[in-house]
C-alpha positions, -999 to 999 in steps of 0.1 A, spaced: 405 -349 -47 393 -327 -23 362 -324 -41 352 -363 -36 362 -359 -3 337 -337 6 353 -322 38 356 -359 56 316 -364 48 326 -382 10 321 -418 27 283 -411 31 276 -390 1 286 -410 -24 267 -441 -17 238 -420 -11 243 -407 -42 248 -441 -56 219 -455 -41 197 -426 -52 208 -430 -89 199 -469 -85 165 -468 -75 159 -443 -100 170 -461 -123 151 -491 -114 120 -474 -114 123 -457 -146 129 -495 -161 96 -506 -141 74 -483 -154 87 -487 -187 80 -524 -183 46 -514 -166 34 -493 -196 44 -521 -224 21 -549 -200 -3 -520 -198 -5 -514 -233 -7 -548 -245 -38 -555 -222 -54 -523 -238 -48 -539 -272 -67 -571 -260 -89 -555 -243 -94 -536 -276 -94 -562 -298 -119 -579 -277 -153 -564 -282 -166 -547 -313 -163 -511 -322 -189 -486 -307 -184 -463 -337 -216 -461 -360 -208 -470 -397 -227 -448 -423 -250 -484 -431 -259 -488 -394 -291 -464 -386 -296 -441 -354 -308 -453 -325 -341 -436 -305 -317 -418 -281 -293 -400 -307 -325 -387 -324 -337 -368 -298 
């Protein structure tokens, strides 16, 4: 007991403690949330507009020649 006591100090380092883990917590859940929006809009944004690699039927342009 004399451990969570913490010589008289146990009433503030706990719910520091507490409140430490919390926020940590919540921000590991935001960015997880953050990354899936994030990804999704990649995938739209991906989906969106046509592919920039050159198929083997498409010919080179001017630039890539030179």
């Amino acid at each position: 007991m004399e451990f969570l006591d913490m010589g008289g100090y146990g009433a503030f380092v706990w719910p520091a403690f507490g409140a430490s883990a919390l926020t940590l917590a919540a921000l590991l859940v935001a960015s997880f949330r953050s990354l899936k929006a994030d990804e999704k809009t990649l995938a739209m944004l991906q989906a969106a507009q046509p592919s920039r690699r050159r198929t083997p039927e498409q010919p080179e342009s001017k630039e890539e020649k030179e």
